[in-house]
C-alpha positions in Angstrom: -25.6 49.6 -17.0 -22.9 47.0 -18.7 -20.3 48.8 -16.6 -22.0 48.1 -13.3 -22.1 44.6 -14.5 -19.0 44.4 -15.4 -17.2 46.1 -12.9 -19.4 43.6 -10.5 -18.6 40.1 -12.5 -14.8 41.7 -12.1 -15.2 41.7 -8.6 -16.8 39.0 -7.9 -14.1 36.8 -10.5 -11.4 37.2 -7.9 -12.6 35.5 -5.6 -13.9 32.6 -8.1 -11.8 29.7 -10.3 -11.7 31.8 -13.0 -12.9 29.2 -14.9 -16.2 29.5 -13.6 -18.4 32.0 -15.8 -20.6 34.4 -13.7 -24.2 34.7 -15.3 -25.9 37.7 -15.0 -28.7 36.0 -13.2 -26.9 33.8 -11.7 -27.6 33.5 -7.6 -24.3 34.1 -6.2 -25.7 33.0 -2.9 -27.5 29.8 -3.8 -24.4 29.0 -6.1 -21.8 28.6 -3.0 -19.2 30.7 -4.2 -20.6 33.4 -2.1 -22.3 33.7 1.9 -24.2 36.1 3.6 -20.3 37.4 5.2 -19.0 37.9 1.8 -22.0 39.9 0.9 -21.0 42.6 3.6 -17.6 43.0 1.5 -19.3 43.5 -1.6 -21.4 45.9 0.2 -18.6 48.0 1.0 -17.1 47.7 -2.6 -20.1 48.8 -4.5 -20.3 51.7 -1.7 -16.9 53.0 -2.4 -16.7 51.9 -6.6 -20.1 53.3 -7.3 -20.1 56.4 -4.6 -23.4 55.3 -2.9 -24.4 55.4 0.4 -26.5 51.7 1.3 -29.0 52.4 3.8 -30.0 50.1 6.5 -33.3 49.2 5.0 -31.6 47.8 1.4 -29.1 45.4 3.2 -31.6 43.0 2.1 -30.2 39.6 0.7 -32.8 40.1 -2.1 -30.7 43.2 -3.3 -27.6 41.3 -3.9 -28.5 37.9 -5.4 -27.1 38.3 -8.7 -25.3 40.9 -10.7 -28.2 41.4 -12.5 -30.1 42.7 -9.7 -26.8 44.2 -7.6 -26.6 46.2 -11.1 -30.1 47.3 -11.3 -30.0 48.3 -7.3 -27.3 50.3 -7.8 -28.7 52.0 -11.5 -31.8 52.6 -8.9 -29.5 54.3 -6.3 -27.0 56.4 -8.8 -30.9 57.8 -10.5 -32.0 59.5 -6.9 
């Protein structure tokens, strides 16, 4: 699970001031760095990094708040 995390905070870091350090429950959302149009580019990251097919019904906000979570969806979604 570290390297979904990681590969995540990479991600996520260049589109930040790499300055700023990226908690692992961090709300990317509520934090600014990130709106509900970036999200659909992560989308389509973790879909081609991690080789997993989002359905319609996950594209919930909830599912992509924090790496944390975008971590565990994916673990969830790599398992099936």
């Amino acid at each position: 699970m570290e390297d979904y995390k990681d590969t995540i905070r990479k991600f996520l870091l260049r589109y930040l001031n790499r300055q700023h350090e990226l908690k692992d429950h961090e709300d990317i959302l509520k934090s600014g760095y990130f709106n509900s149009l970036f999200i659909m580019q992560l989308i389509a990251f973790i879909e081609q990094e991690f080789e997993i097919v989002i359905e319609n019904e996950e594209l919930s906000m909830d599912n992509f708040r924090s790496i944390e979570v975008i971590s565990n969806f994916i673990r969830s979604k790599v398992q099936v």
